[in-house]
C-alpha positions in Angstrom: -19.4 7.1 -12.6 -16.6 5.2 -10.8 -18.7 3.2 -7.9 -15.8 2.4 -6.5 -13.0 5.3 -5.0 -9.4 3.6 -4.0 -7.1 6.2 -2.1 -3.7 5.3 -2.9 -0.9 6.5 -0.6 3.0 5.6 0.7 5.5 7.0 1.9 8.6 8.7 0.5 10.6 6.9 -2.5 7.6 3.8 -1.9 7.0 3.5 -5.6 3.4 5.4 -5.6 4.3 6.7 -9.6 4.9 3.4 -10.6 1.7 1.8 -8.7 -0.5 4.7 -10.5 1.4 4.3 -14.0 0.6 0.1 -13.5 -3.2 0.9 -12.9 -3.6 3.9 -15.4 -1.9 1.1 -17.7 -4.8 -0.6 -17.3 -7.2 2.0 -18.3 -8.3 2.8 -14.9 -8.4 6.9 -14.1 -6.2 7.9 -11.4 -6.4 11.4 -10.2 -3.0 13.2 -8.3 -3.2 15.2 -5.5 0.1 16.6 -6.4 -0.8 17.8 -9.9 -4.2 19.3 -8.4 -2.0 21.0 -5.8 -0.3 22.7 -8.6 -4.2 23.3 -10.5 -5.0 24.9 -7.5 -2.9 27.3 -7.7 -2.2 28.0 -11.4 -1.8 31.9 -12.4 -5.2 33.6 -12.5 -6.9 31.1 -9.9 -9.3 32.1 -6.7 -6.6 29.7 -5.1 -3.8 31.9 -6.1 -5.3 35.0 -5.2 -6.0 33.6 -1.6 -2.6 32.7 -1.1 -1.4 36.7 -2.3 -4.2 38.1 0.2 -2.4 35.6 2.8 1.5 36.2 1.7 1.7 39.4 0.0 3.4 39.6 -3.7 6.3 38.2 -2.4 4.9 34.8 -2.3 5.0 34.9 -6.6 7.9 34.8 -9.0 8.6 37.2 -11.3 6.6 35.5 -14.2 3.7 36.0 -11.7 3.3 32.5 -10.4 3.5 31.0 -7.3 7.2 30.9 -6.1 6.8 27.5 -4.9 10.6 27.6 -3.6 10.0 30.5 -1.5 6.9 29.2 -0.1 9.0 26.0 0.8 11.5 27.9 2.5 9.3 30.2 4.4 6.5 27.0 5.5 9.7 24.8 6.8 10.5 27.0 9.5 7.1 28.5 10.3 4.4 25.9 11.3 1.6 28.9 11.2 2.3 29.8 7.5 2.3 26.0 6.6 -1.1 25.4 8.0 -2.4 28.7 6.4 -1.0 27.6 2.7 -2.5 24.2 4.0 -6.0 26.0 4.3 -6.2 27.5 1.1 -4.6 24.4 -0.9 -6.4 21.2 0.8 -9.8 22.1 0.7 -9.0 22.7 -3.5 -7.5 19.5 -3.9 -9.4 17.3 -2.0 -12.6 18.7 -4.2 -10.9 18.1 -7.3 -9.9 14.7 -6.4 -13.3 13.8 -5.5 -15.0 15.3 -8.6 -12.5 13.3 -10.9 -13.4 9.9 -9.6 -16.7 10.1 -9.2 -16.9 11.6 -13.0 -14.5 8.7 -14.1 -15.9 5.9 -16.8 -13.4 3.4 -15.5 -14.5 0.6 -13.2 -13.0 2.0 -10.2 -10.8 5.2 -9.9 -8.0 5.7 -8.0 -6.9 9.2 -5.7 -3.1 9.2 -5.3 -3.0 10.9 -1.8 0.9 11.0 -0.6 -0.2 12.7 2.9 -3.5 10.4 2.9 -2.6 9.1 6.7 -0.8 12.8 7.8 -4.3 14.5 7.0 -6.0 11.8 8.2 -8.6 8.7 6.4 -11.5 11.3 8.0 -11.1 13.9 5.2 -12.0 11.7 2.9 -15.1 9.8 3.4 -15.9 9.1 -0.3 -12.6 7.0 -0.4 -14.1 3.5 0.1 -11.1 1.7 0.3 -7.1 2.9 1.2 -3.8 1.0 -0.7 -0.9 1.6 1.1 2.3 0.9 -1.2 4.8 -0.5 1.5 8.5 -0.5 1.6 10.8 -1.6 4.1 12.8 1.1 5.7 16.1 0.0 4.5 15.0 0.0 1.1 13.3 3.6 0.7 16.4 5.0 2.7 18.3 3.3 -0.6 16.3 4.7 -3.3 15.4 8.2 -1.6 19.6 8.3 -1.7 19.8 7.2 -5.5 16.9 9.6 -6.5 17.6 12.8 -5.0 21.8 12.4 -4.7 21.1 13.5 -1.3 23.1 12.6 1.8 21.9 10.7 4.4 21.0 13.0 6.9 18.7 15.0 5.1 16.7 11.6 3.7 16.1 10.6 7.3 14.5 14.4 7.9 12.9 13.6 4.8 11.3 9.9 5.8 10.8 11.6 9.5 8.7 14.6 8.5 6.1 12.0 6.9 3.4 9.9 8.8 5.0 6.7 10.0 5.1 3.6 8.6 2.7 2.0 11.3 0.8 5.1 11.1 0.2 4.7 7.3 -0.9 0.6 8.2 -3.0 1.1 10.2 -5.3 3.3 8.2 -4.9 0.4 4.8 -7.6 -2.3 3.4 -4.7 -3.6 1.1 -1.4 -3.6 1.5 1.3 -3.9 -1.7 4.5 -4.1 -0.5 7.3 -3.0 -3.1 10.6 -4.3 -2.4 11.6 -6.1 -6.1 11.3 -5.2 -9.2 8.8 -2.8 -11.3 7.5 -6.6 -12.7 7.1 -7.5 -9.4 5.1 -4.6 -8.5 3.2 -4.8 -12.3 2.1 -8.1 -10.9 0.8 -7.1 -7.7 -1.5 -4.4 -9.5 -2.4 -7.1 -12.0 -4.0 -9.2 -8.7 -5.4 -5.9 -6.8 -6.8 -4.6 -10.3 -8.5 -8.3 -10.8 -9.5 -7.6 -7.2 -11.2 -3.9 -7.3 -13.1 -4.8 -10.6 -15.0 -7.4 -8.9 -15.4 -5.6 -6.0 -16.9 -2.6 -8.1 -18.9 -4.6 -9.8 -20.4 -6.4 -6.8 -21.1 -2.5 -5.3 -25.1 -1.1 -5.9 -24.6 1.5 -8.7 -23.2 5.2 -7.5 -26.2 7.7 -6.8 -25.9 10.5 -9.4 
């Protein structure tokens, strides 16, 4: 059991992949809220089922899954259905999360948390500490561009529909800022990794 929990999180085009692939490089665990998003509601699952008692059939594709670009469309113009997907999916996820680092081996574990500072730090009090990966603004406009092949209008609605960059500050214990290149970044995780290890190791073993 992991006794220490670090909830990563960043913004848009920050470089959050690359942080997690750097520290899962390393053998530490690092569990996505994005791929439990999806877990929670695979074909079959008491997650899935809530959201067809919430949206009718029409919320699935025709292979029975969810029809995650429908659901898009329909929670981007209607605030009341987003919050009611947000309902049945959140609650899943932040359990899953939890249950994978606490069940980890590796010294620490690490949550990958995109809207960590949207939902606020609150809704996670077995996080002990947050990482914010941090990019200048300039910067992520530049790669969110190069990604997607989107035009610059819609990567500003993009950037503006997440929590702000102070926002997302002010909630972080460590800040790794990712401007340079991938080695640049490799190295920062090098540091925070020598850093969390000792930190775990100074913490009084996990109850459980």
């Amino acid at each position: 059991m992991s006794a220490l929990i670090i909830g990563l999180t960043g913004g848009i085009a920050s470089g959050k992949s690359a942080a997690t692939a750097a520290f899962e490089a390393r053998g530490i665990t690092v569990a996505d809220a994005d791929l439990a998003a999806r877990a929670a509601v695979t074909p079959g699952s008491d997650g899935l089922a809530e959201v067809v008692e919430a949206f009718g059939t029409e919320a699935l594709g025709a292979d029975g899954a969810l029809d995650r670009a429908a659901m898009r469309r329909r929670i981007f113009v209607d605030a009341g259905a987003r919050a009611r997907l947000e309902a049945i999916i959140h609650p899943r996820v932040r359990h899953a999360l939890r249950q994978a680092c606490e069940t980890a081996t590796s010294p620490y574990a690490v949550a990958a948390i995109p809207l960590l500072a949207e939902g606020g730090r609150g809704r996670y009090p077995w996080v002990h500490r947050v990482l914010v990966i941090d990019v200048p603004p300039d910067v992520q406009m530049a790669r969110l561009l190069a990604r997607d092949g989107i035009d610059g209008a819609l990567a500003a609605r993009m950037v503006a529909a997440q929590a702000s960059r102070v926002a997302r500050l002010e909630i972080a214990d460590d800040v790794l800022v990712n401007d340079d290149t991938l080695e640049a970044l490799d190295r920062g995780v090098e540091a925070l990794d020598r850093r969390y290890r000792a930190l775990a190791q100074a913490r009084p073993p996990a109850a459980g």
